[in-house]
C-alpha positions in Angstrom: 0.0 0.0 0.0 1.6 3.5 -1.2 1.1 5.1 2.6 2.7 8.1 1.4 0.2 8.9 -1.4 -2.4 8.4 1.3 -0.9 10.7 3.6 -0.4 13.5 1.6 -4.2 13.3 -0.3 -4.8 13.5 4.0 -2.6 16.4 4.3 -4.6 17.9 1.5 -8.0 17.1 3.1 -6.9 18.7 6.3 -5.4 22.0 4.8 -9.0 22.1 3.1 -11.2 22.1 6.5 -8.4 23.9 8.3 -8.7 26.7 6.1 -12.4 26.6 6.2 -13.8 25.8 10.2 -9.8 26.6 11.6 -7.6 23.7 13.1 -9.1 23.0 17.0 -6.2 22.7 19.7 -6.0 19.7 21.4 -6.8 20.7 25.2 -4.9 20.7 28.5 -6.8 19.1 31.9 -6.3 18.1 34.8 -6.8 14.4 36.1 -9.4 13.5 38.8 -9.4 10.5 41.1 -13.9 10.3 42.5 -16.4 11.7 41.3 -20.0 12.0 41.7 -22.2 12.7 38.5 -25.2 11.5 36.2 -26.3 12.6 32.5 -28.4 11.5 29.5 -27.1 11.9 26.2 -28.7 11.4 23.1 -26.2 10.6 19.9 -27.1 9.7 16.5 -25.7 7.1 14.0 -24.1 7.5 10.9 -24.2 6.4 6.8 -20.7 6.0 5.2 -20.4 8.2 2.1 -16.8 7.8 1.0 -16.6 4.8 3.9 -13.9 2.8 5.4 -13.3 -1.0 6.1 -9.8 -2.0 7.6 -7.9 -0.6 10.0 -3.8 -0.9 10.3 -4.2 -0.3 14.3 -7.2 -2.0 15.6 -6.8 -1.5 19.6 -6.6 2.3 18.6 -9.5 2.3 16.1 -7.2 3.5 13.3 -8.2 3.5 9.6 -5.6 3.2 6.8 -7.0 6.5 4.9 -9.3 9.4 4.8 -13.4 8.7 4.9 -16.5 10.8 5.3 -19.6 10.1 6.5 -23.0 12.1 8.0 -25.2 11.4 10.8 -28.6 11.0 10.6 -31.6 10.6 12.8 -32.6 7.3 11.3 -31.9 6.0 15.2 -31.9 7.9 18.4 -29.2 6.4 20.7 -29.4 6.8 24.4 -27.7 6.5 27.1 -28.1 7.1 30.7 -24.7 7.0 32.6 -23.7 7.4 36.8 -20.7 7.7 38.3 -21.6 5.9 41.7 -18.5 5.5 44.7 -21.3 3.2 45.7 -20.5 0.6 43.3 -19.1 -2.7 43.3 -18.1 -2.5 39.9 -19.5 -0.9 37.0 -22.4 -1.9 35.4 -23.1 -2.1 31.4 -26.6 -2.7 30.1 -27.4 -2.5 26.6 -31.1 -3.2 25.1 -32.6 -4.0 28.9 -29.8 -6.6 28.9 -26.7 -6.7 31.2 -23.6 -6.5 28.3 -21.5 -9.9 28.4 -18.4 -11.5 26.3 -16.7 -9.4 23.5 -19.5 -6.8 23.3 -18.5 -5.6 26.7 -15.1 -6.5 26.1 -15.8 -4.0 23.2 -17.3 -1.8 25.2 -14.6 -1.3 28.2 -12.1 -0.1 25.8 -13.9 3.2 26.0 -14.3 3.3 29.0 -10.8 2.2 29.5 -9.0 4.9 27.5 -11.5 7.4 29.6 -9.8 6.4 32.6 -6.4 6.2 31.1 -6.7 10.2 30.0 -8.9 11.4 33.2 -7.5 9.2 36.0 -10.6 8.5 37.3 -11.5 5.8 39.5 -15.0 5.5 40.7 -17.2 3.3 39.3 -19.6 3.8 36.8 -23.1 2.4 35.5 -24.6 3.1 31.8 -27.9 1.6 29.9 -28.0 2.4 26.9 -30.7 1.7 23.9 -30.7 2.4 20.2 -34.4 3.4 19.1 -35.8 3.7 15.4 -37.1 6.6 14.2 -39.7 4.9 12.4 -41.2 1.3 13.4 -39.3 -1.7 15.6 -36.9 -3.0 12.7 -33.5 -3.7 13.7 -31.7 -2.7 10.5 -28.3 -4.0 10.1 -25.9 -1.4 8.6 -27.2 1.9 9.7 -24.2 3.2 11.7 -25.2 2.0 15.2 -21.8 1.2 16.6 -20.9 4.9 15.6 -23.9 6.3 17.7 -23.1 4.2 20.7 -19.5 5.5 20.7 -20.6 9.6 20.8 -23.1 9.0 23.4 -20.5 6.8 25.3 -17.6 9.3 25.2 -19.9 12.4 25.5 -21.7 10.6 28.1 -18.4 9.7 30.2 -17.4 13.0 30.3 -20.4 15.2 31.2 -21.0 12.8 34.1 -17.6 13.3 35.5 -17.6 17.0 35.2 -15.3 17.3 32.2 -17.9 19.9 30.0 -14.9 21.7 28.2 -13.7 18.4 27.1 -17.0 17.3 25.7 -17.2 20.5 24.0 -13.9 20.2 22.6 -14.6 18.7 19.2 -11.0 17.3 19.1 -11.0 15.6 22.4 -14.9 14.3 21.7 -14.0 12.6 18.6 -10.4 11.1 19.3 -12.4 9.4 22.4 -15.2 8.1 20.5 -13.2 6.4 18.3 -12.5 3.8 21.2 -15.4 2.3 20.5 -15.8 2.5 17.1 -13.5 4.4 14.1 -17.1 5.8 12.6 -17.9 7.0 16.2 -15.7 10.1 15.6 -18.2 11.1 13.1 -21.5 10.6 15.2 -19.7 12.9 17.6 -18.5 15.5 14.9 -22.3 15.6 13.5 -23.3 16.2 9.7 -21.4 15.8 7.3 -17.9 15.0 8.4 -14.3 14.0 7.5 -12.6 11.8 9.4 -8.5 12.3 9.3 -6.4 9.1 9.5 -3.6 7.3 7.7 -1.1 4.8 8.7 1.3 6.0 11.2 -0.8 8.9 11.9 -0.8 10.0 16.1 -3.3 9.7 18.0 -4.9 12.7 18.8 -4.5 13.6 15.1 -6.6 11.3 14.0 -10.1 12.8 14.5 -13.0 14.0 12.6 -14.2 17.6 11.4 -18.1 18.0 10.7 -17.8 19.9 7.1 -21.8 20.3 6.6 -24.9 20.5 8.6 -26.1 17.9 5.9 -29.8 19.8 5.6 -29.9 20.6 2.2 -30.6 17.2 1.2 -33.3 14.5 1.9 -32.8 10.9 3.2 -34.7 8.3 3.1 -34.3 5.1 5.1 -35.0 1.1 4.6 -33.9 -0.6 7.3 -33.2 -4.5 6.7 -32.8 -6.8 9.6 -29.6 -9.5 9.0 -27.8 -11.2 11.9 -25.4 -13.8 10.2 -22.4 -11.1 9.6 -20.6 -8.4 12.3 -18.9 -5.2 11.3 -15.5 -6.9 12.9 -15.5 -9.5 10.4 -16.5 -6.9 7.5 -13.1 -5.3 8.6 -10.9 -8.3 8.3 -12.7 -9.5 5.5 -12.1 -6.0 3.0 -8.6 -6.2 4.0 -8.2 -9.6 2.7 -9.8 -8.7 -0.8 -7.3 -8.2 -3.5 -8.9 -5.1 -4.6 -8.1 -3.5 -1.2 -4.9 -1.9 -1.9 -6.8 0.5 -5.4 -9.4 1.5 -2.9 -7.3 2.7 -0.2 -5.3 4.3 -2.4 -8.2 6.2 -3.8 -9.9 6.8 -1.0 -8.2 10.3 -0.5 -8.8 11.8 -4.0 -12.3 11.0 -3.4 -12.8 12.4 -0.2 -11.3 15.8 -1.4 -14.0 16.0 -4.6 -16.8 14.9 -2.1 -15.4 17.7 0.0 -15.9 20.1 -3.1 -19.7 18.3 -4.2 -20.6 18.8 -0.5 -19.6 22.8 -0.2 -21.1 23.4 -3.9 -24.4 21.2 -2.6 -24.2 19.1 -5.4 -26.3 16.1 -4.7 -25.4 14.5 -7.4 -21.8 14.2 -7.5 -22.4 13.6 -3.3 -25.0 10.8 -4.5 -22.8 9.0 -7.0 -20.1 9.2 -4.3 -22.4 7.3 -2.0 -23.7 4.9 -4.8 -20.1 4.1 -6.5 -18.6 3.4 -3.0 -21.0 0.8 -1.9 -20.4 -1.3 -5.2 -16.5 -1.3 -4.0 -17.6 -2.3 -0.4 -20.1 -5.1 -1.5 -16.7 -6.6 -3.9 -14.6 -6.0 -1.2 -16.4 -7.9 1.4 -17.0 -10.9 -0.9 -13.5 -11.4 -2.9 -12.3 -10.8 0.8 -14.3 -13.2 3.0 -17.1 -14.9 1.1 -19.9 -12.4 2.5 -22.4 -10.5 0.3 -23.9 -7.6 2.3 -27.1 -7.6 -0.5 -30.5 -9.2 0.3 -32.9 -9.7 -2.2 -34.9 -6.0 -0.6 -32.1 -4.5 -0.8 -31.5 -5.6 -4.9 -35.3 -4.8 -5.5 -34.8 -1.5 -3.5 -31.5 -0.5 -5.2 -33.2 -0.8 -9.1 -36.3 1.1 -7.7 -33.9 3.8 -6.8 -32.1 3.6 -10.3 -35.7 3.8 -11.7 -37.0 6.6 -10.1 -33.8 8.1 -11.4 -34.2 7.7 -15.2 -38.1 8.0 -15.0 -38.9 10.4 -12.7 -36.0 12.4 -13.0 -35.4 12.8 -9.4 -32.2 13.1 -8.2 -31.7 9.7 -5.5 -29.1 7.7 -4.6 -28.9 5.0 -2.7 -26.0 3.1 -0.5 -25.4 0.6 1.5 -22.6 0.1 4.4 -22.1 -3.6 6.0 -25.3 -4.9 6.1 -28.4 -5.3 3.8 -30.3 -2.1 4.5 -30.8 0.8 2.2 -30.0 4.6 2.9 -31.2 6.7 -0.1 -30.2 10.4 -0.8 -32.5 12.5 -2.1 -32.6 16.2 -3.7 -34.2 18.5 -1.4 -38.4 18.4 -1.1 -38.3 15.3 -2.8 -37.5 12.4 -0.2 -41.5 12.3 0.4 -42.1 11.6 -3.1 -39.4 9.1 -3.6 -40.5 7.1 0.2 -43.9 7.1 -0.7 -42.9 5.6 -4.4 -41.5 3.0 -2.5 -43.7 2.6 -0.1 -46.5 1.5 -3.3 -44.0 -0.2 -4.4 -42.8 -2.7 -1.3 -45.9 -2.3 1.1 -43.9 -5.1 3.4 -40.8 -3.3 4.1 -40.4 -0.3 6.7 -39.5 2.9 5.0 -39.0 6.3 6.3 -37.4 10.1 6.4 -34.5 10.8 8.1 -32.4 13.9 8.3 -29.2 14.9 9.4 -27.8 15.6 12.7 -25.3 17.2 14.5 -23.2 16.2 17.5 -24.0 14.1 21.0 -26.7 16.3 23.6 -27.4 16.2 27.1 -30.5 15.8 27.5 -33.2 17.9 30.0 -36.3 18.6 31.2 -39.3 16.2 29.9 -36.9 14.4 27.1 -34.6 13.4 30.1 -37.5 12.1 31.6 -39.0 10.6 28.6 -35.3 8.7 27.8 -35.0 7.3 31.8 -38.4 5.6 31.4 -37.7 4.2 27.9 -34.5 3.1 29.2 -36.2 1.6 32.5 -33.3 3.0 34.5 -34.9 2.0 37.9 -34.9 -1.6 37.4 -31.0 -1.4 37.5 -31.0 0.7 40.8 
């Protein structure tokens, strides 16, 4: 792999967005021992544009090249977390469940890295809960893991006190990654660029949100599929003889999406999105025998195409790791194009979604309304 190509089309991509939004510093704090401290957050997932697969440091969440992504509100994730001296031990629940094996295994890295950077001790319990926006389908491939990871590391540090580091969009994003490499994104918001190469440092390696992401519709079809995990997509693109051209490319791309997004051009945004899940879908399968389509998500993709040359819309769909179908949309037409497909497959789920920006605390009656979905008491 040419590293050096790929960090220079990176070096480009930053001197882009620092011109723009400025270059954030990273921050200076000072470590903590105990503390006392509860919040709800609410963070939203995220759907790969130009996406990434593969990463050359896995315990630091570390992607070979440049991606971009924007978060959407096609889930709500939230997450109620307490830092108790109380405690035993902490205490992870995800989905009214207690988390177990490599999921919380997965999970304690954050929390890990947390303590490793703040010092602190105590503690802590979080339940947590991704909700639809629309219906009870459990798509696969909608940017989840990235969602959990912004309301984890935003969640971690408003309960301990650490507000300037939450609001720190450096600090937010280098922790979120953690738990998942796309989680910088869902804590950036919009659309945003995520910086990484191999060899990169740490704290360099974070994303930038480039777009609020609302001139343009989104429609969603979520598609349930439980025989494949984003881990295994990882290992599996890398494996694909194919993966050295993409990476490689990866960083030219990013900088003309960069372009398409200032100039709102949904269609050079939407044939980024479309192109790039045809090279994750050949990646995954030359890689590690595993095709990402379904048949809905076939019969979904040609309706798209359809509505395209008929209609004259401008929609695009894409797909990440799993089978479920994300569709961009010019602006004031997303209705149009959901309820065509609504008519057209009356037994799948399909909705608007919009984009969003970073992790919130949440207050007042939402607070309330997000400790009774995520039936906090019964883990008192």
């Amino acid at each position: 792999m040419n590293v050096e190509k790929i960090k220079e089309w990176n070096k480009k991509i930053e001197e882009w967005v620092f011109e723009r939004f400025g270059k954030e510093e990273w921050p200076a704090w000072e470590k903590k021992e105990e503390v006392e401290g509860e919040v709800v957050v609410r963070a939203h997932p995220i759907l790969g544009i130009e996406k990434y697969l593969g990463m050359w440091d896995s315990s630091r969440r570390l992607a070979y090249f440049p991606s971009l992504k924007l978060t959407n509100d096609s889930y709500s994730t939230y997450m109620y977390t307490k830092f108790d001296p109380n405690l035993e031990n902490d205490v992870i629940v995800f989905g009214d469940k207690l988390a177990e094996g490599k999921e919380l295994k997965r999970f304690m890295k954050i929390i890990s890295k947390f303590r490793e950077l703040t010092g602190i001790k105590t503690p802590v319990k979080i339940v947590s809960k991704h909700v639809p926006k629309i219906g009870t389908v459990k798509g696969k491939g909608l940017g989840l893991s990235a969602s959990a990871s912004g309301a984890a590391a935003s969640a971690l540090l408003l309960a301990s006190g650490y507000r300037d580091l939450y609001e720190n969009n450096r600090f937010l994003s280098v922790l979120s990654r953690y738990l998942s490499g796309s989680g910088t994104s869902s804590a950036a918001g919009g659309f945003s660029v995520w910086f990484s190469y191999e060899g990169i440092k740490d704290e360099d390696s974070y994303a930038v949100s480039v777009s609020d992401g609302t001139w343009l519709d989104l429609v969603i079809v979520p598609i349930p599929y439980e025989g494949f995990k984003t881990e295994s997509a990882h290992k599996a693109a890398a494996a694909s003889p194919y993966y050295r051209e993409w990476a490689e490319l990866k960083g030219e791309w990013v900088y003309d999406l960069l372009d398409a997004i200032e100039k709102k051009d949904i269609e050079r945004v939407g044939k980024h999105a479309e192109k790039d899940a045809y090279w994750l879908t050949m990646l995954m399968a030359t890689g590690g025998d595993y095709l990402n389509w379904m048949p809905q998500s076939i019969a979904v993709a040609r309706e798209v195409i359809n509505i395209r040359r008929e209609h004259g819309i401008k929609a695009y769909y894409t797909m990440d790791t799993g089978p479920s179908v994300a569709i961009l949309v010019e602006k004031g037409k997303g209705k149009e194009v959901m309820e065509t497909l609504k008519e057209k497959f009356p037994g799948l789920t399909i909705y608007e979604a919009g984009a969003k920006g970073r992790p919130v605390e949440l207050t007042g009656e939402e607070r309330e309304r997000a400790l009774e979905l995520l039936n906090v008491e019964k883990w008192e």
